[in-house]
N, C-alpha and C positions, 0 to 999 in steps of 0.2 A: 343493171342486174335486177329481176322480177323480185317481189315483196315476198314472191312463196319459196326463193331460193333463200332470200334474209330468212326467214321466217323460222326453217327448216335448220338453218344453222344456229339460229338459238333456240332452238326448242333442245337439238340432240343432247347434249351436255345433261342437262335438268333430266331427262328422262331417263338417260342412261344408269343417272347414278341412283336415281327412285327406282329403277327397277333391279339395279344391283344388292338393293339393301332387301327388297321385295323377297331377292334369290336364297340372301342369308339366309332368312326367316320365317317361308314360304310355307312352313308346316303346322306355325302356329296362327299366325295372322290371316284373318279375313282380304283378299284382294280388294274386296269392294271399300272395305271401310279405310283403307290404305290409298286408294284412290279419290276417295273422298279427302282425304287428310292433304293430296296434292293439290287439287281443284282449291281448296277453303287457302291452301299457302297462298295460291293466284292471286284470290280477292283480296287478303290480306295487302299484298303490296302497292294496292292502291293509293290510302292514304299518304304514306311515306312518298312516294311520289309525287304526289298534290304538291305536299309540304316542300319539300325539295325546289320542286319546279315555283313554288311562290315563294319563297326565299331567294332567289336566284331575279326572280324579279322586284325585288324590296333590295338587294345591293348586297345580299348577303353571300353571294357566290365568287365572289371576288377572292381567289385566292393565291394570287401575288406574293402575299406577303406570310410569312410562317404563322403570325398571329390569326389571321382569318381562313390560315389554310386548315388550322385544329380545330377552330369552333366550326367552320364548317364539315371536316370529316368527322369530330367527334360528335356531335351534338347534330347536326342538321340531317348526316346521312344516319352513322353507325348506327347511335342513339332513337332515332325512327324506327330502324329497321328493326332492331332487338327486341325494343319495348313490345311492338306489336307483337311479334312470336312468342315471347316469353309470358306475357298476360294469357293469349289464348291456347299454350300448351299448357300453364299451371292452373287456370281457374277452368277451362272449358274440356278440357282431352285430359291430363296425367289425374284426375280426380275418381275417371273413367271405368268401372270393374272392369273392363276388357285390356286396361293395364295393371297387367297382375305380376309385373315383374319387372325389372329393373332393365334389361334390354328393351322394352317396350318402350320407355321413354326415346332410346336413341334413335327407333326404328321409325317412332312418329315423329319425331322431331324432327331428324332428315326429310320423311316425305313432304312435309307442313315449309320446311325451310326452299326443296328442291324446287314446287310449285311458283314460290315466291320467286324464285332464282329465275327461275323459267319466264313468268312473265313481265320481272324487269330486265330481262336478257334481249327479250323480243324489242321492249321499246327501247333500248339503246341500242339494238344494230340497226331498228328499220332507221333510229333518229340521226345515228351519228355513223353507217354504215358498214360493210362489212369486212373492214382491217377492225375495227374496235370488237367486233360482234367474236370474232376469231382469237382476238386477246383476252378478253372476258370468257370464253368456253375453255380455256388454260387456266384462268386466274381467278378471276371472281367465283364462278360458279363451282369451283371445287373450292374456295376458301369459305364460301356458303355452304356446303355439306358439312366442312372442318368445322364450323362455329355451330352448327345444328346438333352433330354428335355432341360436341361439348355440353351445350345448353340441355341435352335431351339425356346424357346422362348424370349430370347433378339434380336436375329433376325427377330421376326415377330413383333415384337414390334417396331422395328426400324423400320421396311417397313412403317408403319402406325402413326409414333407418329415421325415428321419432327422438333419437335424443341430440344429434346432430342436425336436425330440420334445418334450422334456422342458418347456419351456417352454410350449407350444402344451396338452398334456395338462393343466396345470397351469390354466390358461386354461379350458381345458373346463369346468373344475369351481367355478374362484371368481368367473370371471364372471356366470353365471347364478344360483347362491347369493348373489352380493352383492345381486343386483336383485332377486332374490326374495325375500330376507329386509329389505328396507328394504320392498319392496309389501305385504308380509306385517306390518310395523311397521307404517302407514300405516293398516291396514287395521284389527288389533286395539287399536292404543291407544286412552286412552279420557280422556288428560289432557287435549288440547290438541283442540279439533275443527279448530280453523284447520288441524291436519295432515293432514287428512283429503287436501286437494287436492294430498297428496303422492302417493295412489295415481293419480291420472291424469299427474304426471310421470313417475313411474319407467314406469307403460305406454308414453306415448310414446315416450320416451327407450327402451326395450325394441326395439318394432316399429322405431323408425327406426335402430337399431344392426340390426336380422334384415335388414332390406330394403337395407342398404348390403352385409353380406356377403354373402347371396343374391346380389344384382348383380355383387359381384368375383368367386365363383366362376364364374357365366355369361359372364362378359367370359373368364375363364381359359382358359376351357372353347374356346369361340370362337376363341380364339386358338393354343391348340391344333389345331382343327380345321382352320383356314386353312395350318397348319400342315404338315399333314399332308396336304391337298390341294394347295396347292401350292407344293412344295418349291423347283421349280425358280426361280420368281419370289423366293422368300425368298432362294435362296441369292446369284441377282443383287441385291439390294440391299446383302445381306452386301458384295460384293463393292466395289460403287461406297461404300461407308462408309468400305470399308478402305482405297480409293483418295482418297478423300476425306481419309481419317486421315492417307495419308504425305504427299499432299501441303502440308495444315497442317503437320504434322514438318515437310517441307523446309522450306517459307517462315520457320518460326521459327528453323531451323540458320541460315538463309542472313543473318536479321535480325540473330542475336546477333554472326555475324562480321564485320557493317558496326557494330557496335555496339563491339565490340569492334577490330577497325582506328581509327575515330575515336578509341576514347580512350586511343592509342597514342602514346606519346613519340617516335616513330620518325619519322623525314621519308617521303612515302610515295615508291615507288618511280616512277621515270620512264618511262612508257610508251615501247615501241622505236619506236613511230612515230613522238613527238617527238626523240627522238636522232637518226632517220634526216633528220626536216626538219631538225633544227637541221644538219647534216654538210650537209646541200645546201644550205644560208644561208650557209654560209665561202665568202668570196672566197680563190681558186687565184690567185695573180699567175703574170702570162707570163715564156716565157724570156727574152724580149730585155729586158724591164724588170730580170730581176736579172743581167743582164751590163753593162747602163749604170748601175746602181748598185754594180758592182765596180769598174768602170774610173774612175768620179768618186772612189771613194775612194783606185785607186792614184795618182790625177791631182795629188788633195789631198797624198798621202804624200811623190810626188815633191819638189813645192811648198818643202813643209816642210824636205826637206832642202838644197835649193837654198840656204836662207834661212840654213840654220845653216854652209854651205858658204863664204857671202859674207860671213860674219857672222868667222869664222875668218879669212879670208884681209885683213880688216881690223886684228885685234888682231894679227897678224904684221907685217902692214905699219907698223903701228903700234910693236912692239918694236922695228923697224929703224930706224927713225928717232931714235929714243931710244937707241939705241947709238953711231949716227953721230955725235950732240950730242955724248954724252961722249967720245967720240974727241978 
């Protein structure tokens, strides 16, 4: 098979999916400086390859055994390959004014990643031919887009969100190293074949972690924009929420103090309105009824003494006659 058939088969992959993300974005991104960002992934994956290929010749590619199958996918490949993109998307490109937004990260980081992809695509199919060249355009080079979005949006996220920096940075770099160094495990071990169908988890589990942050940054985005268009509707919602808000407040003040009255030791106070009925329920007695019950009692008082009047003038009459006896 000719070297421009190999060739041609791992270039399409890489390209496809750089010019996919191109399509997203097309409106705000410069082509040229997007093209540049592929070409600069290229050069980048040279070193990692050096390194690779002279580890391989020092005994270090030996992966027989589970123990040398991790230090070599973690550390020899993944770890190469991260280090170099993650250095030159945070210190040389995401620092960039022309990424002025948090999708910008992912949209370079893909391209920067797919170049890279590209041209270690090329030298494993011319090297180990093209059944490998055809399984890595399914596998690798989309689990490299997957690990590029990741890496490219914790970074643009850190440009813009200064109280989580540190965190988020942090993120950039072990997320995408973790998944690649277990696909990377997956890929070279040589104990266990049942593991093999570990590379098509960590891909999937890859793409469906890119395709969930892709979509939050778009929603973000979007909502911003609505944002920014129109203000004025936003700000009337603001409003009726806040109105919203005191009046829940009131109703819960006004709850606590029937809440609080009921479970009060205190007798509750009597409304003025029942005081005023109860003052127009007293029977007033008339004048002339408390002047006949004056004069019945001075009637009675006289009576009395009448009684006590007759009552004397018997025990006198009575002494006299007892006098006359003893005369």
């Amino acid at each position: 098979m000719s070297a421009n058939l190999l060739a041609l088969i791992a270039i399409i992959p890489g390209v496809s999916i750089a010019g996919l993300m191109w399509y997203l974005d097309k409106e705000r991104e410069d082509p040229r400086t997007l093209l540049g960002m592929f070409f600069l992934g290229g050069v980048m994956v040279v070193p990692p390859l050096l390194m690779q290929n002279q580890s391989v010749d020092w005994g270090l590619g030996d992966t027989s055994s589970l123990g040398f199958a991790i230090f070599f996918a973690f550390i020899i490949i993944a770890f190469t390959e991260e280090i170099v993109k993650y250095l030159a998307l945070r210190f040389a490109i995401i620092p960039q004014k022309y990424v002025d937004e948090p999708m910008d990260g992912i949209v370079y980081s893909v391209m920067l990643g797919m170049g890279f992809a590209t041209i270690e695509n090329i030298f494993y199919t011319i090297s180990l031919g093209i059944e490998f060249g055809l399984f890595r355009m399914f596998t690798a080079v989309p689990a490299h887009a997957a690990f590029s979005v990741i890496m490219g949006y914790y970074l643009g996220q850190a440009k813009f969100d200064k109280i989580n920096r540190k965190i988020l940075l942090t993120k950039a770099f072990a997320v995408p190293f973790v998944l690649h160094g277990f696909y990377d495990f997956f890929v070279v071990q040589e104990s266990y074949e049942i593991l093999s169908i570990g590379i098509f988890v960590v891909l999937i589990g890859a793409l469906v972690l890119a395709g969930f942050l892709i979509k939050k940054v778009k929603e973000e985005k979007a909502e911003e924009v609505e944002l920014t268009e129109n203000p004025e509707g936003n700000l009337m919602v603001a409003e009726e929420n806040t109105v919203s808000e005191e009046v829940v407040s009131s109703a819960a003040i006004t709850n606590d103090e029937v809440v609080e009255l009921a479970s009060s030791e205190e007798p509750p106070l009597v409304p003025e309105e029942a005081l005023v009925q109860e003052k127009e329920e007293e029977v007033i007695p008339e004048p002339t009824e408390i002047v006949d019950k004056g004069v019945e009692a001075k009637e009675d008082g006289l009576n009395e003494m009448q009684e006590d009047l007759n009552s004397i003038m018997e025990d006198l009459d009575q002494m006299k006659e007892d006098m006359d006896e003893t005369k």
